[in-house]
PDB file of N, CA, C and O in Angstrom:
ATOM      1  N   UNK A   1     -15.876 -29.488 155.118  1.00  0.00           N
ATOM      2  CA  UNK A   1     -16.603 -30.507 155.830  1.00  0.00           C
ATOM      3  C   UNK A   1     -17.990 -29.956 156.167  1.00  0.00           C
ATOM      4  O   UNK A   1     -17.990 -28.897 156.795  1.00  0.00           O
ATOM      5  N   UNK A   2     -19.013 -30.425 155.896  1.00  0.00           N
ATOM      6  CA  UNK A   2     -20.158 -30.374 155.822  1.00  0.00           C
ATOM      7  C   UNK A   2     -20.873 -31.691 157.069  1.00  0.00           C
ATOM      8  O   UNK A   2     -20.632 -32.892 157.200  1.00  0.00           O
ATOM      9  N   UNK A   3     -22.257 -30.285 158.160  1.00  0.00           N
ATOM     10  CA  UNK A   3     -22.550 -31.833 158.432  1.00  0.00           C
ATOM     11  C   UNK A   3     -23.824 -32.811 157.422  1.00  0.00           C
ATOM     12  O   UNK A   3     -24.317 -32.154 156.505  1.00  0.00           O
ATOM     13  N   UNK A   4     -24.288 -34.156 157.555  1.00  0.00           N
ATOM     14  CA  UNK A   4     -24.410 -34.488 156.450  1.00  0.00           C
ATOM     15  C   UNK A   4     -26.109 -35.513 157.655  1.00  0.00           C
ATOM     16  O   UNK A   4     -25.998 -35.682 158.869  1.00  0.00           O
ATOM     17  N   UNK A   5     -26.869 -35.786 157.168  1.00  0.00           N
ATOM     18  CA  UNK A   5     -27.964 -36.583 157.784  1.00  0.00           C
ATOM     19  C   UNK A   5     -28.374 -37.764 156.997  1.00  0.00           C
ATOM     20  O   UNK A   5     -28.757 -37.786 155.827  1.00  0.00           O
ATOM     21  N   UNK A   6     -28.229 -38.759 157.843  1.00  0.00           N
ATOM     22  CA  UNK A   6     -28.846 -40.501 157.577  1.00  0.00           C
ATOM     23  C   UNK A   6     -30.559 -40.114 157.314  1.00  0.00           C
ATOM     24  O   UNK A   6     -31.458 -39.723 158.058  1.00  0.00           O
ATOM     25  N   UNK A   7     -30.455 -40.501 155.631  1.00  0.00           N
ATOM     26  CA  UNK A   7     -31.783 -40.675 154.987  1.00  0.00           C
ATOM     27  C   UNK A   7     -32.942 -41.527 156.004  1.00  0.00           C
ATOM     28  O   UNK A   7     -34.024 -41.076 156.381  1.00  0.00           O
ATOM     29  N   UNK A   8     -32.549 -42.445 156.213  1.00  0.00           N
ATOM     30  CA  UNK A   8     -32.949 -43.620 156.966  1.00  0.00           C
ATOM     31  C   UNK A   8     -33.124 -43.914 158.253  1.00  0.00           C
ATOM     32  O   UNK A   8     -34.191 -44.353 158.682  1.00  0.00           O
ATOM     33  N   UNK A   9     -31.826 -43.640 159.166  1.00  0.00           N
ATOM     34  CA  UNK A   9     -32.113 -43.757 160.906  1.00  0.00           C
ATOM     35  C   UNK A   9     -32.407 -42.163 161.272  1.00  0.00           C
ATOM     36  O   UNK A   9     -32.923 -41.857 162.347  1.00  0.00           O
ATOM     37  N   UNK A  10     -32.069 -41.278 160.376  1.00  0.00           N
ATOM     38  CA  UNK A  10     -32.372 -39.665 160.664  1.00  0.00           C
ATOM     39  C   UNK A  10     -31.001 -38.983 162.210  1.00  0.00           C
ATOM     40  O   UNK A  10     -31.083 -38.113 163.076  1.00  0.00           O
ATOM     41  N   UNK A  11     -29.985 -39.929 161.828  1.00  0.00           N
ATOM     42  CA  UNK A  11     -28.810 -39.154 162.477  1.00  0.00           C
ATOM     43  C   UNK A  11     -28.191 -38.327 161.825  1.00  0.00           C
ATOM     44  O   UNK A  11     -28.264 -38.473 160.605  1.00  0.00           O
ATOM     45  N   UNK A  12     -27.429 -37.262 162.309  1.00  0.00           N
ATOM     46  CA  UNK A  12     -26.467 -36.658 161.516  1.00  0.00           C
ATOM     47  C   UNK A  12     -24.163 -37.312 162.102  1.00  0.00           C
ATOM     48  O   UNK A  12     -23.447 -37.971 162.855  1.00  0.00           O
ATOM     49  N   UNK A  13     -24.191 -36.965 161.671  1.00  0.00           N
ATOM     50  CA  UNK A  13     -22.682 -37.274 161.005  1.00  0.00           C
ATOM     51  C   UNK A  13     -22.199 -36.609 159.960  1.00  0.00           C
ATOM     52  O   UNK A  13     -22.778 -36.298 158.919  1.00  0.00           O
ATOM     53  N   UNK A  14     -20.888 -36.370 160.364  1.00  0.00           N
ATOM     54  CA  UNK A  14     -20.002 -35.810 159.160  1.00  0.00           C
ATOM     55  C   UNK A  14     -19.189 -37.071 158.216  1.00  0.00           C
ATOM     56  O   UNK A  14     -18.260 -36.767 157.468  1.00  0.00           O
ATOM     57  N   UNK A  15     -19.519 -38.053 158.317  1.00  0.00           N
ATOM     58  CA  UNK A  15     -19.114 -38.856 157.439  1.00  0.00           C
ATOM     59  C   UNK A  15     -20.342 -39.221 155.976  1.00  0.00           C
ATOM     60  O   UNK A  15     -21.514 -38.855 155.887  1.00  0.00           O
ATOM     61  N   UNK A  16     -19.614 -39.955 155.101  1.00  0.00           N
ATOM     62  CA  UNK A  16     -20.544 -39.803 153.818  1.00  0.00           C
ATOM     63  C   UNK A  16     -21.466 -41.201 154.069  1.00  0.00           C
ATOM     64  O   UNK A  16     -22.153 -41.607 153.132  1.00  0.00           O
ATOM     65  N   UNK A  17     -21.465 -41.819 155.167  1.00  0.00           N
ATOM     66  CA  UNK A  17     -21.793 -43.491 155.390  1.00  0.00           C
ATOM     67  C   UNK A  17     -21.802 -43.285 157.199  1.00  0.00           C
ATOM     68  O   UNK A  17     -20.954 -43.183 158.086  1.00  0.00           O
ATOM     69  N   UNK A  18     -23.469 -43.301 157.082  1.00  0.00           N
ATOM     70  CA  UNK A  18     -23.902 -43.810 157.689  1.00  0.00           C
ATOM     71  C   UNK A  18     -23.590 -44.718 159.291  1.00  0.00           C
ATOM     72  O   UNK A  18     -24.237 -45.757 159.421  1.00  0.00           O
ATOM     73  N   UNK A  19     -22.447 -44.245 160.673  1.00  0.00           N
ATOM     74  CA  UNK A  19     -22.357 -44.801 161.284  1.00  0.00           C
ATOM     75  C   UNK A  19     -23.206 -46.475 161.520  1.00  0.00           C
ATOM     76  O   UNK A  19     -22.996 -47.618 161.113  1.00  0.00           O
ATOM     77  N   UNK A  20     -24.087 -45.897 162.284  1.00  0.00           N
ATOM     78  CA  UNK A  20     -25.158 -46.762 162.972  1.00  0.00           C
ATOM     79  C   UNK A  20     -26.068 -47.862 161.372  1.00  0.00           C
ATOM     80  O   UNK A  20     -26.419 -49.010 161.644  1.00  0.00           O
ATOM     81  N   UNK A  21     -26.204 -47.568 160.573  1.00  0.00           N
ATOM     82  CA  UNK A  21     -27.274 -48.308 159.403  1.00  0.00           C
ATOM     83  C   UNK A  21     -26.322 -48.622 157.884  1.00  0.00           C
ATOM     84  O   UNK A  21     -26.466 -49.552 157.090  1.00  0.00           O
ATOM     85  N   UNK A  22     -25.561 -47.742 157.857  1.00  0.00           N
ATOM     86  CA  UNK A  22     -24.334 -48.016 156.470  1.00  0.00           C
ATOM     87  C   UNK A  22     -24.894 -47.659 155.637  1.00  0.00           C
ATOM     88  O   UNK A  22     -24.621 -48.261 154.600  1.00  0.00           O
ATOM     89  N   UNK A  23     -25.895 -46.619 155.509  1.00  0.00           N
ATOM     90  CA  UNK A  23     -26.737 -46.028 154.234  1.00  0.00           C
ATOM     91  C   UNK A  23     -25.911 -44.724 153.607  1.00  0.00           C
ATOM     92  O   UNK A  23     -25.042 -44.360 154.399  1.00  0.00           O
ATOM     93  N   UNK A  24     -25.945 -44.133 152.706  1.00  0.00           N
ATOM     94  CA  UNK A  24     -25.366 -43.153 152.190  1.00  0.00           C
ATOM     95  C   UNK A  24     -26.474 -42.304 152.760  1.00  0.00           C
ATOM     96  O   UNK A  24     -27.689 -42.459 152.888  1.00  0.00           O
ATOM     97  N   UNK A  25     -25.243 -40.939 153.184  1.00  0.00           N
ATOM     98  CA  UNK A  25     -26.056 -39.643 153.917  1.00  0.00           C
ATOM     99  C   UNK A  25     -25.630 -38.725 152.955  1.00  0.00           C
ATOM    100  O   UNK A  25     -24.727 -38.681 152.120  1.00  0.00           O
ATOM    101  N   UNK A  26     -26.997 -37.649 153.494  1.00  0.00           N
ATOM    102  CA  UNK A  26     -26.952 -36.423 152.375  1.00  0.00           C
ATOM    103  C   UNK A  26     -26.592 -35.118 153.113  1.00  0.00           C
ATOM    104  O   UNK A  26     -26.744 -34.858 154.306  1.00  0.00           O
ATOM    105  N   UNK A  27     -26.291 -34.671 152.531  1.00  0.00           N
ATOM    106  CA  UNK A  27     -26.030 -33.253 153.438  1.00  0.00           C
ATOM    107  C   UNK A  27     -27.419 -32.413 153.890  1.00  0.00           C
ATOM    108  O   UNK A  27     -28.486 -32.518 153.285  1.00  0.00           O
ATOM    109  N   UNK A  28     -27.250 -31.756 154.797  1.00  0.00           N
ATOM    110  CA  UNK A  28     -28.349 -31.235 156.058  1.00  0.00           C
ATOM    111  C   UNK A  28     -28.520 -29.512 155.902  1.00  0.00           C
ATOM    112  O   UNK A  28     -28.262 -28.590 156.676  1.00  0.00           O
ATOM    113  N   UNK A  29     -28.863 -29.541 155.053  1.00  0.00           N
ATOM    114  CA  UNK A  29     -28.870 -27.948 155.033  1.00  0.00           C
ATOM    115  C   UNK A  29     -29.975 -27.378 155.074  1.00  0.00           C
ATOM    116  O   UNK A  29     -30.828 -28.068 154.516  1.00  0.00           O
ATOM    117  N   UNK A  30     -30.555 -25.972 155.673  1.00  0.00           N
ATOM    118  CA  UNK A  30     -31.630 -25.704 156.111  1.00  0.00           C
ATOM    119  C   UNK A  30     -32.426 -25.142 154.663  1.00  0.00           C
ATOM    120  O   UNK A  30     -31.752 -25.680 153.785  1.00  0.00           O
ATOM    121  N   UNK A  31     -33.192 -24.575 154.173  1.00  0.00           N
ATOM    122  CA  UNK A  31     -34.128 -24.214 153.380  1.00  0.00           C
ATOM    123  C   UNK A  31     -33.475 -22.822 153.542  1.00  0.00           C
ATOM    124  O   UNK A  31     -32.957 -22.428 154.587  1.00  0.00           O
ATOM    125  N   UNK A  32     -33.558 -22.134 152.404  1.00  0.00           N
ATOM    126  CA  UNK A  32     -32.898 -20.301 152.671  1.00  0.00           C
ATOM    127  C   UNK A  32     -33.871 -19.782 152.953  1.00  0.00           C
ATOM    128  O   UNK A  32     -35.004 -20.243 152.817  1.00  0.00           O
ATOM    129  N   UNK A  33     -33.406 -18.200 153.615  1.00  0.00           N
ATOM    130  CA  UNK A  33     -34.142 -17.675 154.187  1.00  0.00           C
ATOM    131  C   UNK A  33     -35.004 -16.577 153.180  1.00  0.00           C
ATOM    132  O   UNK A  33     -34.746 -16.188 152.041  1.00  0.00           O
ATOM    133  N   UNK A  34     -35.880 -16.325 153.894  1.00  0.00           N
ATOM    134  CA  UNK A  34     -36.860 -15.549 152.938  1.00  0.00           C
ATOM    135  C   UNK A  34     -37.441 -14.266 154.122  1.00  0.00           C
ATOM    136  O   UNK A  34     -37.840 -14.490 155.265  1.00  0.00           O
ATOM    137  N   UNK A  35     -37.357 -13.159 153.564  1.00  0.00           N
ATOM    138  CA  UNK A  35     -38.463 -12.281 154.733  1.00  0.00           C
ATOM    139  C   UNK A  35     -39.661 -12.223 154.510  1.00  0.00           C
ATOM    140  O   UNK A  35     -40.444 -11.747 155.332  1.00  0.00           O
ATOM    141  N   UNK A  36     -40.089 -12.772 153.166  1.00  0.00           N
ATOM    142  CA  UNK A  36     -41.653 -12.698 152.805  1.00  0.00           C
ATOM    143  C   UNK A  36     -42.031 -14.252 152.950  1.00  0.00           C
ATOM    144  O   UNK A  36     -43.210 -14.447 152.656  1.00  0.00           O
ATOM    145  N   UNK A  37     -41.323 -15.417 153.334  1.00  0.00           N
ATOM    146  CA  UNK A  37     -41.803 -16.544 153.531  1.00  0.00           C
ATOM    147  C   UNK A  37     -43.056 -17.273 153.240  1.00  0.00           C
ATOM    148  O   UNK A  37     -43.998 -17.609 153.957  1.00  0.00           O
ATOM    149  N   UNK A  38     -42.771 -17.437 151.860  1.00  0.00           N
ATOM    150  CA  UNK A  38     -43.927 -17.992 151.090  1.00  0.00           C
ATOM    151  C   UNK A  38     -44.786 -19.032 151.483  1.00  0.00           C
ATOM    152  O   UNK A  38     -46.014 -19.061 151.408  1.00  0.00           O
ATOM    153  N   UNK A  39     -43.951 -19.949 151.941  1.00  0.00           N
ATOM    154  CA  UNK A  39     -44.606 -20.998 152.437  1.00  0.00           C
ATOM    155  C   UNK A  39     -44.913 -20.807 154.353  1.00  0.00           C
ATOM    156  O   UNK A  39     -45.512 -21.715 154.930  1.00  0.00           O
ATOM    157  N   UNK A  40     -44.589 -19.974 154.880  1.00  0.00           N
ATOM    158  CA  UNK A  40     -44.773 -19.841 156.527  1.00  0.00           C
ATOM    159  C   UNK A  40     -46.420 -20.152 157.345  1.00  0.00           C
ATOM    160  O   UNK A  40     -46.539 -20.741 158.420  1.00  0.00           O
ATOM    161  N   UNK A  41     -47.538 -19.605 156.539  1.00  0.00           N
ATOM    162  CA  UNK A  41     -48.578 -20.149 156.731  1.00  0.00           C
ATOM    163  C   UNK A  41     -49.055 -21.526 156.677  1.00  0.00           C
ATOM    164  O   UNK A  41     -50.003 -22.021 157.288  1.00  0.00           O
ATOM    165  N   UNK A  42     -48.203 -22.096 155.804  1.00  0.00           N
ATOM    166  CA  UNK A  42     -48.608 -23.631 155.602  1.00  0.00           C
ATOM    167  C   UNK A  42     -47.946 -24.315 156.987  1.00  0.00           C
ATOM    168  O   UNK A  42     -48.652 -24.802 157.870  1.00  0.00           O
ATOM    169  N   UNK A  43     -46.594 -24.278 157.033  1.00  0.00           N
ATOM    170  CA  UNK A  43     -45.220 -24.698 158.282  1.00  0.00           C
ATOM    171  C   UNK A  43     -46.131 -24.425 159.467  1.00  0.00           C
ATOM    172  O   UNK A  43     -46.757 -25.296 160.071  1.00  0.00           O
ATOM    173  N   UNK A  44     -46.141 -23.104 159.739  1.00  0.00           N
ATOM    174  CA  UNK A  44     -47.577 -22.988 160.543  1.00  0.00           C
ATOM    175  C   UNK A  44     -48.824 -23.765 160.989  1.00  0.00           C
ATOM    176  O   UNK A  44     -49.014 -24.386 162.034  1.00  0.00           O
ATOM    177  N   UNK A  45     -49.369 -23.633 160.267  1.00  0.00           N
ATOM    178  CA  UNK A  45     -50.817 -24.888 160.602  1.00  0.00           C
ATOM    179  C   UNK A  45     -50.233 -26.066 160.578  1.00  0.00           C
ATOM    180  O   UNK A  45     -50.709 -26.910 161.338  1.00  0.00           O
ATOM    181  N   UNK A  46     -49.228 -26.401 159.842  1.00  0.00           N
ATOM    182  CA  UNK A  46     -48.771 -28.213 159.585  1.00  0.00           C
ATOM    183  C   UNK A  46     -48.347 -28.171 161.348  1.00  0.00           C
ATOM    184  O   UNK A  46     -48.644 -29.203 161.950  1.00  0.00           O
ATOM    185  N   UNK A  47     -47.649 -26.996 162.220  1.00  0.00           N
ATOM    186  CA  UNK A  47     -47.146 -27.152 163.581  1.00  0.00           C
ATOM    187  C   UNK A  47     -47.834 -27.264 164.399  1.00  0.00           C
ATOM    188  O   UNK A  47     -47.525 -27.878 165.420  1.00  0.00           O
ATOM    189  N   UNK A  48     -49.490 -26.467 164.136  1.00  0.00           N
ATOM    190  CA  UNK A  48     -50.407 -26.338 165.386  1.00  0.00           C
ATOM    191  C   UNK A  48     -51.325 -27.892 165.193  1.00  0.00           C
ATOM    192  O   UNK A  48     -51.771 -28.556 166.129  1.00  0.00           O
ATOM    193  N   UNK A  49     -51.446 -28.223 163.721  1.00  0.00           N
ATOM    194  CA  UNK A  49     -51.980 -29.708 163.466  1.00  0.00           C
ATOM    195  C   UNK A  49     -51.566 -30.314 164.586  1.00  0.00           C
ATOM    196  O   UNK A  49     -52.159 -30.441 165.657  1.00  0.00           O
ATOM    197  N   UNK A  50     -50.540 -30.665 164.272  1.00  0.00           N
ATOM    198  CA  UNK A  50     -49.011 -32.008 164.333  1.00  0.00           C
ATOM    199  C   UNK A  50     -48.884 -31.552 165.931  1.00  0.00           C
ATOM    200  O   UNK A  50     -49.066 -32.451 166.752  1.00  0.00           O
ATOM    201  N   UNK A  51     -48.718 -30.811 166.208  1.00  0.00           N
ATOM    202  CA  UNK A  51     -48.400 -30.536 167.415  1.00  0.00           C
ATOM    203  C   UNK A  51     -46.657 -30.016 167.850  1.00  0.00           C
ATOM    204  O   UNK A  51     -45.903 -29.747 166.915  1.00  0.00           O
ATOM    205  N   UNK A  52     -46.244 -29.933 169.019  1.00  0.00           N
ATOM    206  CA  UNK A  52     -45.099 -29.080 168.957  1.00  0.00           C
ATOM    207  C   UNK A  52     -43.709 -30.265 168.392  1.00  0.00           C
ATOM    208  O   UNK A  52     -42.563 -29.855 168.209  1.00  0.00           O
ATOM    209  N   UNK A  53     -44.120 -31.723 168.191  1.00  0.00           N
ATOM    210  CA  UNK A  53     -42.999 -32.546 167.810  1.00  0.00           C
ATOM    211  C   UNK A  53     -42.728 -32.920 165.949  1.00  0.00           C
ATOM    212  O   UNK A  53     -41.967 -33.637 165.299  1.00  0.00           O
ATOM    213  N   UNK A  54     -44.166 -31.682 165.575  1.00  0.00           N
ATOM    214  CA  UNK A  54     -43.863 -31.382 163.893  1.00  0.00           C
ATOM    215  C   UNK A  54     -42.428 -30.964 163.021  1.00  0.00           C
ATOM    216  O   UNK A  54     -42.493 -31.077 161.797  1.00  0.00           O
ATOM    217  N   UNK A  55     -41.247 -30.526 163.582  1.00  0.00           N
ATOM    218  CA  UNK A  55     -40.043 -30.707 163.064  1.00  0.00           C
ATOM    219  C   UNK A  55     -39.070 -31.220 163.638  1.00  0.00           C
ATOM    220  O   UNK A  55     -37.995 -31.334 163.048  1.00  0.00           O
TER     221      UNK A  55
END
């Protein structure tokens, strides 16, 4: 069992459908980890842009 996130209302659930909207959900898995984090400078500025509600 995997948990799984609504494409659409952006809930998570462990079901394959969507409580709240009835959309098919995908599974929620984070990005792997890296110690040289290729992309971290970009995630970075996109956070100080955007502000602290960027993820």
């Amino acid at each position: 069992m995997k948990i799984r996130k609504c494409p659409l209302c952006g809930i998570y659930t462990l079901k394959e459908e969507c409580p709240t909207c009835k959309s098919k959900t995908i599974v929620a898995k984070p990005a792997r980890f890296s110690p040289q984090d290729p992309y971290g400078r970009y995630r970075r500025r996109m956070k100080r842009e955007m502000g602290k509600d960027a993820y």
